[in-house]
Every structure is written in C-alpha cells, then in structure tokens.
N, C-alpha and C positions, 0 to 999 in steps of 0.2 A: 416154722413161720419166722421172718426175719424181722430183725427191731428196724423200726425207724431211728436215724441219728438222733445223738444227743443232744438236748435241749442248746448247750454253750458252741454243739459242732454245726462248722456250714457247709450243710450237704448240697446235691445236684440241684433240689428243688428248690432252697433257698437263692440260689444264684440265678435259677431260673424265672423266682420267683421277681427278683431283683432284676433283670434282664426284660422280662413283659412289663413290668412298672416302666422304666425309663421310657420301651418304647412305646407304650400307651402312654404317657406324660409326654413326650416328643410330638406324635398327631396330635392330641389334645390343644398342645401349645400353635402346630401347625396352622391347625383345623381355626383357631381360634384369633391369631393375628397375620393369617394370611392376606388377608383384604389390604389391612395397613402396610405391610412388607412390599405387597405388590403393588399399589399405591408408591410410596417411596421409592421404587425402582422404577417404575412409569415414568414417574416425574422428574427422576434424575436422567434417565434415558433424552426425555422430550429438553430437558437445560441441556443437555448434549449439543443436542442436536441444531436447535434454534441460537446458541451458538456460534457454530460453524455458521449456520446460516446469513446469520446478523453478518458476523465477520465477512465473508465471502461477498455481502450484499456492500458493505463499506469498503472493500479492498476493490470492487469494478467503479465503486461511484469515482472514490479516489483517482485510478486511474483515468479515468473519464476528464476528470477536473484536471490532471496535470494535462493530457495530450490538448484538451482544450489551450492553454495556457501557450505549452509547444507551440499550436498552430497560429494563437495570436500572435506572438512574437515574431514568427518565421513572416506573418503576413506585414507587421507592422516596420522591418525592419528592411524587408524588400521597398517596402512605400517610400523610407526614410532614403535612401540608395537610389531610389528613383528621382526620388523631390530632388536630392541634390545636384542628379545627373541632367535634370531638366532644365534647373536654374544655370547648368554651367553652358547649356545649348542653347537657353532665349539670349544670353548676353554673347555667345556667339554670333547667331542671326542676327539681333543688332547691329555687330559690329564690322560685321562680311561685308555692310554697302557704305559702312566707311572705315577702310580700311588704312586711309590716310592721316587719319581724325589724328588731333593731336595727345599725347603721349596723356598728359594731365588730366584729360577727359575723360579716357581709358580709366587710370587709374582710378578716379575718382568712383567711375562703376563697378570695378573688379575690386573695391577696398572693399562695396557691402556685400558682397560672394563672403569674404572672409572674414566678416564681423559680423553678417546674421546668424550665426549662432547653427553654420552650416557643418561646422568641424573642419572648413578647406584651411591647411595649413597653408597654402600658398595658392595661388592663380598665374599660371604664367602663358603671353604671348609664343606662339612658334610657328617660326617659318614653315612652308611647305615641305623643307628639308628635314624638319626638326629641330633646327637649332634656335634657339636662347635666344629674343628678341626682347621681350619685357617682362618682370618678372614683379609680383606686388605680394606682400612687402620687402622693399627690396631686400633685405636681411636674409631672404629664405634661401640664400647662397652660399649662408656663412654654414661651415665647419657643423656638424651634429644639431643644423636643422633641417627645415621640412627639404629642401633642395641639396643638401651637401654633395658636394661636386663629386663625393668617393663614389656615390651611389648612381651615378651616371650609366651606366655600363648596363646593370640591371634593370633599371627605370627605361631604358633604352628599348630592353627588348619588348618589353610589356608594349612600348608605344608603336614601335614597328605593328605586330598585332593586331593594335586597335586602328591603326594610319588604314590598314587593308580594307577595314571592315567600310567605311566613306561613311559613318555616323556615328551620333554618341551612340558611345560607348562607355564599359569601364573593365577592369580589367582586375586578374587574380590580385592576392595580398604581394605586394614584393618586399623580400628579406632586404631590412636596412644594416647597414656597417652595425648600426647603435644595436641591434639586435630587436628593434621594431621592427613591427609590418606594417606596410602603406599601400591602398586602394589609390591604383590614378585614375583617373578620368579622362578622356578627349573626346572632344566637340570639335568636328571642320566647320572653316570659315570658306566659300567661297565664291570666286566670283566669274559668271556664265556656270559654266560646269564645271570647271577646272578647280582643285584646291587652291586657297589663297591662302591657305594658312590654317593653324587650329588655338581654340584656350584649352590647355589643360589645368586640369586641377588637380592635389594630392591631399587625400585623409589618413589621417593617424587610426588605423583599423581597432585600435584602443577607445581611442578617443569616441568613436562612433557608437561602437557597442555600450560603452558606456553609459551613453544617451539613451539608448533603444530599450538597455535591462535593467536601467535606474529602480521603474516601478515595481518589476517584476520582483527582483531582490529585496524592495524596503517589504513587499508583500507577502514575502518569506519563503520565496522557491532560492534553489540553487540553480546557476544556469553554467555550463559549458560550450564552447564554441571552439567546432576544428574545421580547420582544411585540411584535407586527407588526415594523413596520422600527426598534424601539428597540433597542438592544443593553443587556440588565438586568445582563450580569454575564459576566467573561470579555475574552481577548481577542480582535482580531475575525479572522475564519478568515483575510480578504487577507495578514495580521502571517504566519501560517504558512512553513515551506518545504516540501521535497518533499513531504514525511510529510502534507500537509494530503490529499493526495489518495486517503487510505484516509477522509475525514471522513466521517460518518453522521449523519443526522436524526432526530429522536423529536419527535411532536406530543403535549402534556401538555393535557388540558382536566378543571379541574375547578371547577364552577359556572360564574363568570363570566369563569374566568382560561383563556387561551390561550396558552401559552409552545410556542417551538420551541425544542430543546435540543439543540447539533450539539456532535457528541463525534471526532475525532481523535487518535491518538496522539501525542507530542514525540519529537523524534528521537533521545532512546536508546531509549524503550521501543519505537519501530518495528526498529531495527538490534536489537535483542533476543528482538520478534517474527518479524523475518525468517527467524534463526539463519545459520547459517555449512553449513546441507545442500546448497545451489546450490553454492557457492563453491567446496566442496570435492570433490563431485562432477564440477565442470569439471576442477578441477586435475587429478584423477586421468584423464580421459580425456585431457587434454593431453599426459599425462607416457606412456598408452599410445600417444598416434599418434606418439609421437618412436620409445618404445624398441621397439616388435612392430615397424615396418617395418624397424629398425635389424638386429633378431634373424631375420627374414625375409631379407633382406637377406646378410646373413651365413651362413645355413644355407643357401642358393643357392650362395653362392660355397664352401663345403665340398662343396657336393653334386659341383660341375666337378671338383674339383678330386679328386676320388675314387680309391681305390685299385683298379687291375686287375690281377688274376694272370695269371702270364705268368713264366715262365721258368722254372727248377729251384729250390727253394727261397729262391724272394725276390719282391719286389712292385715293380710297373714305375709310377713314377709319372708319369701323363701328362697333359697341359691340353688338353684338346677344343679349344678356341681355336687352340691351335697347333698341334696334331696334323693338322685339320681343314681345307681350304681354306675363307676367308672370302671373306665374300659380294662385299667388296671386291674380290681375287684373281680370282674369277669375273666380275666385272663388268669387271675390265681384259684379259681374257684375250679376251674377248666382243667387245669393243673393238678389241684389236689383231686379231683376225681379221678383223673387218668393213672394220679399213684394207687390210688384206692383200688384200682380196678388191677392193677400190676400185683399187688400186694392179695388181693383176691386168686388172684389165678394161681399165686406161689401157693397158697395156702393148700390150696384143691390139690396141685399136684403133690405136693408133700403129704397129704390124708391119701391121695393114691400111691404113691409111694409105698408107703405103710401098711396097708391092706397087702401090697402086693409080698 
C-alpha cells in the first residue's frame, strides 16, 4: 500500500488541488461580473462608434458650408465684373450720338466711372483704329500707372480680341511690366452700323478682388484665385494646415476671363464650424461606461447579499457564497475521491499479489 505524500511535500494532487481552485475562482469571478464587463465594452464600443459618426456628420456639414461660400463669391464677383462692364456700355451709348460733344463734357462723365468706387483705374476714348483719343485722368499715361505706355503692346492684343467681338466685352488678366495684372474692358461707340469708336476701361485685377473677398476674409475663410496655373490673389492652399481639407472649388467665366476660386476655412472659423457636439457627446458616454457597470456592479452584490426570513421575529443574514458549497470545494472533494479510489485499487492488487 503506498503513503500518501508528506504533510510539508507538494504532491500532484495538491497542485491540482491548487489548479481547480483558481479555475473555479476564474468562472466564479466570470460568472459573477460579467454583466458589468460587457456593459463597459458595449458602451465603449457605442462611444466608438457615435464618434465617427458625429465627426463624419460635421466634416459633410462643414464641407457644405464652404462650397456654399465658393458659390456665393463665384456668383457675387461675376455680378461685380458685370456692374462694371455695363456702366462702361451705358456711358458709351450715350456718347455714340454725340460723338462731337465737347472734350470737358466727356470728361466730366467718365471722371464718375473712376470715382464711384468702380476700381476703373482709367477710362479712355479710342478711335475706331485704336489709338489714344482721350484719356481720364489724364496721368494714367504716366510711367507705372494704369496706362504706362511700356504695356502697350500687350493691352493691344487683348483689345484687337475684344474690337472683334462688336460689344462689351472684357477680356483675360493682362501681365503688367509692374508685375500686376489688369482686366480691360471695351464698349463700341457707334454710328448707323459702322464703329465710331469705343471707351475702354482698365481694372487693377487686385484691386477688384479685393472688393469682392473683403467679407469673406474678415468672416474667416481663406480664399485663393488662379488663372490657369497663375496664382491672382491669395495664399496658396499648400501654406494651409488641417482645415485646408474642407477646401472647395468654384469655376468663374465671364467673357474672356477664367478664374478658379478655391475657398477653405482658417483654423478658428473651422474649430467654430465644428462645435463642441462630438466632444461632448463622447464624454458623456465615457463617463456612462465607467458609472452603469460600476452601479450594476453594485446592485449584484446587494442583490447576494439579500435578506431571508427565518426565525421568530428577526432576519437571518446570509452570503450564498458561503452558505453554498463552491465550485472550488466540489472540485477538491472530486479529486480526493478519485485518489481514494486509485489508492483502493493499489491496495487490492497488492493483497492479490500476495496471495498469488
């Protein structure tokens, strides 16, 4: 018959003994705050998720609100290009049936073209040929301003162009010496059918824009403006940071001009667009997967912990846990039987043994 190990030695069944405790304590602990566990991971899953959502639902609005903006400007800026091209056509029509009128008179109409607040750096008379008849104010001939005689040649072709077309008109940006670009304009004057002449006008293509994205800029977009690969006005999107990635396109064409006008928000008016709904919507789902599995959690261990009546007026308070054999308990009880029964069967064969 064999001894069981020593009281101080840890044999197979103490390890195993050791080994079913843990993993009945393991289910037990499973069994027991699993509710809350999965509770917390629901919750944090659902703060995932909602989000993305948030986020994705402010990043379309966002976009929305700049190409809005794009198309305002694109529309308001055509309008502005128009207005001006119109007033430079009525004061032609005027002056096509007096085309005699005296010099002074002229002037006197063509000074409020370039003092209402039209951007016309100049207004100047020209002959059916093109050439140079009246020019207001006269200064706009001098050296690196609106007419500088260097820039002739360029100005030139634009007008040939426009000469073809037999009405206002206005025409691409033209590259100045000074390293500006200027919008002309021509309006024919004339008389039966035949040309009698035209007013041209010239804007400072700076100058305009200037006017047109005043608002949009104090309102906290960034705005850009190219003709083909020029960059007119603006800084350029690469300069941007995050916020460049809400940026929107608008194609402007009107006559012979072609501007692309990419509108972006700066990074307060995007942290303004955003707002704080995402932000604050996680927090609060954060703050419930701490406290509801905490509150779950807790109403389980009141629930064990329960009162049962029982005796003559009074209440027995008792812990299922300990009341209860655990799973542990059974698992060793299990165990030492199975050695019992090992240790049984050595026994037999060793008395058969012996006999034999």
């Amino acid at each position: 018959m064999s001894d069981p190990p020593a009281g101080g030695e840890r044999g197979p069944a103490s390890l195993l003994d050791r080994l079913a405790s843990v993993q009945a304590a393991s289910g037990r602990a499973l069994r027991a705050h699993w509710i809350p566990l999965a509770t917390a991971v629901a919750l944090a899953a659902f703060g995932v998720w909602l989000d993305r959502l948030l986020r994705t639902e402010d990043d379309f609005r966002i976009r929305g609100t700049v190409e809005a903006e794009a198309g305002r400007l694109r529309s308001e800026i055509a309008e502005m290009i128009d207005a001006r091209l119109q007033s430079l056509a009525q004061s032609a029509a005027r002056w096509q049936y007096r085309l005699d009128g005296p010099q002074p008179a002229w002037q006197a109409d063509l000074t409020g073209l370039v003092r209402d607040d039209l951007q016309y750096g100049a207004v100047a008379w020209l002959e059916p040929s093109l050439e140079l008849r009246w020019v207001e104010p006269p200064t706009a001939r001098l050296p690196r301003f609106p007419l500088d005689p260097q820039d002739d040649e360029v100005r030139g072709a634009a007008l040939d162009l426009l000469r073809a077309r037999g009405e206002p008109s206005i025409s691409w940006t033209v590259p100045l010496a000074s390293g500006h670009r200027q919008i002309v304009a021509l309006a024919p004057m004339f008389r039966g059918e035949r040309p009698a002449g035209y007013l041209m006008g010239v804007i400072r293509a700076r100058d305009l824009l200037d006017v047109a994205l005043h608002e949009a800029i104090v309102s906290g977009y960034s705005v850009t403006v190219y003709e083909g690969p020029y960059l007119l006005y603006g800084p350029t999107w690469e300069q941007s940071g995050p916020e460049g990635q809400w940026s929107r396109d608008a194609e402007l064409h009107v006559g012979s001009l072609g501007w692309r006008i990419k509108v972006w928000p700066s990074a307060e008016l995007a942290a303004r667009l955003e707002g704080h709904g995402a932000s604050a919507a996680v927090a609060l789902v954060a703050l419930l997967a701490i406290a509801v599995p905490i509150g779950i959690h807790l109403a389980q261990k009141a629930a064990r912990r329960r009162v049962v009546p029982g005796g003559t007026g009074g209440a027995e308070y008792c812990n299922r846990q300990e009341s209860e054999p655990g799973e542990a308990d059974l698992a060793r009880r299990v165990h030492r039987l199975h050695s019992q029964e090992q240790h049984d069967d050595e026994d037999e064969q060793a008395d058969q043994r012996a006999v034999e």
